[in-house]
N, C-alpha and C positions, 0 to 999 in steps of 0.2 A: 764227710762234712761235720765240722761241731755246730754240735747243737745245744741250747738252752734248756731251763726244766721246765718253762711255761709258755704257753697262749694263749689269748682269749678264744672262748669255743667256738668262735663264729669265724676264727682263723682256721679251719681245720686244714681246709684245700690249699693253704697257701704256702709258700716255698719258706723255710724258715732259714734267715741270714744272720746267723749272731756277727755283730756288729761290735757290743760290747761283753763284757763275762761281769755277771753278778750288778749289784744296785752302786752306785755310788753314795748314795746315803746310807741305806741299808740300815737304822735305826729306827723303823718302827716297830712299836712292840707288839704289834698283831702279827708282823709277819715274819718268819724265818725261811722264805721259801730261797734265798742267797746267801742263810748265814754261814755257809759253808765255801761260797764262792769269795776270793780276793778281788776286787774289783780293780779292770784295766781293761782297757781298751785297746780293740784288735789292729793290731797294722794292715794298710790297705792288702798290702801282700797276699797278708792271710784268709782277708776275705775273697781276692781276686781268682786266688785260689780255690774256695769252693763255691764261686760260678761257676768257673772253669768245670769243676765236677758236675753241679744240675746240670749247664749244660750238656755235657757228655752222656748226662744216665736218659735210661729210657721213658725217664719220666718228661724230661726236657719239656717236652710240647705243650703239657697238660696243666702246666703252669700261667696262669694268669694274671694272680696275685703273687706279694710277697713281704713278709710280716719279718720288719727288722727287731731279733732278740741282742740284748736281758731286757733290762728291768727299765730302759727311761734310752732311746737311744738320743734322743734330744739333747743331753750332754752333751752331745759332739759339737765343735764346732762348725757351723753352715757349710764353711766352705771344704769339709772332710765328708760330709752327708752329701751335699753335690756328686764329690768324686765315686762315691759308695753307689749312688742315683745311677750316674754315668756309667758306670760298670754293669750295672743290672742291666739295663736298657742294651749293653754290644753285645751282652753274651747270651740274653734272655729275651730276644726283640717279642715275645710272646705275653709279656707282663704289662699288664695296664694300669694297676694299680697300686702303689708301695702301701704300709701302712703300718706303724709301731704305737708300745705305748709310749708314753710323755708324761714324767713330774710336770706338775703346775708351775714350779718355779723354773723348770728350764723350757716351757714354752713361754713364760713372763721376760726371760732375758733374751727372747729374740724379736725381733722388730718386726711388724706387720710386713714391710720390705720382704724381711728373711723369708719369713714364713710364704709368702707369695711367691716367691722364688724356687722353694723347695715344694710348693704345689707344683707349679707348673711345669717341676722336674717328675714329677709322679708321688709324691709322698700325698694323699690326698685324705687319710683315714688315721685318726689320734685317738688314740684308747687313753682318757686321765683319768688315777686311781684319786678320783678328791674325797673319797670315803664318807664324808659329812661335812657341813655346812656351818657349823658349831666349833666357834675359835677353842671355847670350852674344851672341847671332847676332842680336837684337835692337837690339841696339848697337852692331855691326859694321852693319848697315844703316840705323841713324838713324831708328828704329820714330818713336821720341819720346815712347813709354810702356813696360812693361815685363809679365811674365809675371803678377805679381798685379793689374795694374790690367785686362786681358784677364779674370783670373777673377771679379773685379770688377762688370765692365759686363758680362758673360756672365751672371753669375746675378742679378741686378736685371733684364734682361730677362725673363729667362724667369719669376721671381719677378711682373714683371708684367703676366705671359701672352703675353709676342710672341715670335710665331715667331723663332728667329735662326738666322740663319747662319753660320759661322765659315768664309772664305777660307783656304786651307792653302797655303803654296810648299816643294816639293819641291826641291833643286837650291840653293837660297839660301845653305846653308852653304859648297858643294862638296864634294868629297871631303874634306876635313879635318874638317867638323863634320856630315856626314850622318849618322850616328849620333844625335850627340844635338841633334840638330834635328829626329830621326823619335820619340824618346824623350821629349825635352821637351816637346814637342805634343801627343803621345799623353795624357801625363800632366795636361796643359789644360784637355783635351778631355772627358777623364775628371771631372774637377769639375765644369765646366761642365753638360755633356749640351745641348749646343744640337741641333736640331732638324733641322739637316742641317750637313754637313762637307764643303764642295765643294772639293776639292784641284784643284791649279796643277802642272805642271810649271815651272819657273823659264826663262826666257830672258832673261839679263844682255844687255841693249841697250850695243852697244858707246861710247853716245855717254853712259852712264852713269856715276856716280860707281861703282858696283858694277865696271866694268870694270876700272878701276884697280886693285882686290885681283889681278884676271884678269893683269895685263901685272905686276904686281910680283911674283909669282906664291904672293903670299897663298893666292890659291884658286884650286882648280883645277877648269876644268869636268868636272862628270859625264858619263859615258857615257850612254847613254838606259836599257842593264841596270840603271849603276849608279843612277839614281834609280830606276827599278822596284824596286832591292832594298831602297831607303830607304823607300817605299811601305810595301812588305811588311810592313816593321818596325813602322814606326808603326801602320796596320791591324790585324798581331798584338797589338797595346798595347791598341787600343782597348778597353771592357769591353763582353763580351759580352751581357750583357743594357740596354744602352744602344739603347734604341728614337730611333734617328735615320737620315738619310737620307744616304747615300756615297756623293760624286757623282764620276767623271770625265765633266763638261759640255761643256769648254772644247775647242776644236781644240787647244791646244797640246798637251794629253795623248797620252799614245802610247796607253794600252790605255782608248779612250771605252766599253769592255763591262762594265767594273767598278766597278758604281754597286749599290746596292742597300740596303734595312735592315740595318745594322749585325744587332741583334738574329736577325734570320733569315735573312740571305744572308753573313754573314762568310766561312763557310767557302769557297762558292761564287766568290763574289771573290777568296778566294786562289786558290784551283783554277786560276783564270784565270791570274793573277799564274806562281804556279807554274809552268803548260804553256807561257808566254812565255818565261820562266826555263831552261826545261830545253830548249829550242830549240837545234839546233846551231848555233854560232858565225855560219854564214852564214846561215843562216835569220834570224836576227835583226836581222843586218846589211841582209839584205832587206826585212825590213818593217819596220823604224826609217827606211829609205830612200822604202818607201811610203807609210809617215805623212804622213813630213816634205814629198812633193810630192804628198799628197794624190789619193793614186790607192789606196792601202789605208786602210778605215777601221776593220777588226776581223780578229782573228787568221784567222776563214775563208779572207778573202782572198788568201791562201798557198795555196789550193787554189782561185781564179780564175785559171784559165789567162792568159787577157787582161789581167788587172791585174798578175799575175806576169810576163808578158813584158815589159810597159810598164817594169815599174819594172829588171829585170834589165837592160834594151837603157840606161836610167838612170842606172842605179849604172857600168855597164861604160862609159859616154860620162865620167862623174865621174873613173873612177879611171885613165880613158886618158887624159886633160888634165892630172888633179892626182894621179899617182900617190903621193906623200908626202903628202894630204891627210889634216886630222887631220879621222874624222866626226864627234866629240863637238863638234869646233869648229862644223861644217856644221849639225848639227843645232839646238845652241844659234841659228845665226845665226838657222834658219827660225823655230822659236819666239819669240823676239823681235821678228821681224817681225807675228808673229799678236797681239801683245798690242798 
């Protein structure tokens, strides 16, 4: 079966159907995860073909879900998603739930009709990368849609009953627009009310157009506090009785403990945020240092003797080689390498 380079983490168990090869926009400048793919779209053939395969392996049964790759399969026109639907369903009667990501501008050019349609055929779960809320910083990364076409294809989803998602980056502004990048988003989100909010810490890939703000020194990268305190902000924005789900899923996130119902865990996820926040200087330095090589995965870990020696014998080998080293730089590298 061909396969695509990516999924959301929370796809892990599901059967992967590249649909299409690479992004059809494939200009923004955070990301290079297609720039190597030529974007086209697969003939039914060729997908019909590796059903025909899941079917046959012995993985067949264990199949439930099924997460159509690249990058937006929504491009497609409805009535080629149908046939793609209808295929899954003869060869996979075992699959209940379809579920891809989606540009905001190609779930805006389909009509709430479509879109009910293609629920009812099993597509029931949209992952939209809307990054930020901020027409600003949207245009500064070459989104290639903007803050009302986000609220847009947001509520014609949910209007159509699918689940969504909404992709958050933290860090994307730098320090210059981290404010209203945690503001404008919040305020999105807020119309919206999609169904879970699974935020990004940002890692600007050096070999990205994003870089270039970095060296001309447009923007400036965050410390790991400072996106924790852009967090914060955005979080406190949120509305509080918004029944949705706040994720840190991803490895690149520093605090993976602050996930939970908006509606009934806010406060708690601050609390967290918070005792992060109030950490003394080196404490923090210590476990942004544990994150990043993956020897701390939650604030306890500050009180594992063993993980705390690992990472201190770490940081103290780092700052004996590159005493002028900047960590906000160190840290960014590692997150970029994670995406």
């Amino acid at each position: 079966m061909e396969l695509g380079p990516i999924r959301p983490p929370s796809e892990a168990e599901s059967l992967m159907l590249r649909v299409t090869r690479g992004c059809h926009w494939n200009k923004c400048y955070f990301c290079d995860l297609y720039k190597k793919y030529k974007f086209s779209r697969r003939r039914y053939e060729e997908i019909e073909e590796d059903l025909k395969k899941a079917a046959d392996s012995e993985y067949a049964q264990n199949y439930t879900t099924c997460f159509l790759q690249d990058g937006d399969a929504f491009v497609l026109q409805t009535e080629f998603l149908m046939q793609i639907l209808e295929g899954i369903h003869k060869y996979l009667p075992n699959i209940k739930h379809v579920t891809t990501y989606a540009r905001a501008d190609s779930i805006a050019r389909k009509s709430v009709s479509e879109l009910r349609e293609l629920k009812t055929a099993g597509i029931e779960h949209l992952y939209c990368g809307m990054e930020t809320g901020s027409d600003l910083i949207l245009r500064k990364i070459n989104k290639g849609f903007d803050a009302a076409t986000i609220i847009i294809s947001g509520t014609k989803a949910k209007e159509a009953g699918m689940v969504l998602s909404e992709f958050t980056l933290f860090g994307i502004g730098g320090k210059e627009l981290a404010e209203e990048n945690a503001v404008e988003t919040a305020k999105v989100l807020n119309v919206i009310k999609p169904d879970f909010v699974r935020v990004h810490a940002t890692g600007i890939k050096l070999s990205s157009e994003m870089w270039n703000y970095v060296k001309n020194k447009e923007l400036t990268l965050q410390s790991e506090e400072e996106i924790v305190s852009e967090q914060k902000i955005m979080l406190e924005l949120l509305a509080d009785d918004m029944d949705c789900i706040y994720m840190n899923e991803h490895i690149v996130n520093l605090l993976l403990e602050v996930r939970g119902n908006i509606r009934t865990d806010k406060q708690n996820m601050l609390e967290t945020i918070n005792t992060y926040l109030q950490l003394p200087k080196q404490e923090q330095e210590l476990f942004n240092l544990g994150r990043r090589l993956n020897i701390m995965f939650f604030l306890a870990d500050l009180n594992n003797r063993a993980k705390r020696k690992q990472t201190e014998e770490g940081l103290r080998k780092i700052k004996t080689q590159n005493p002028d080293l900047d960590l906000a730089f160190v840290c960014n590298y590692v997150r970029q390498t994670q995406i």
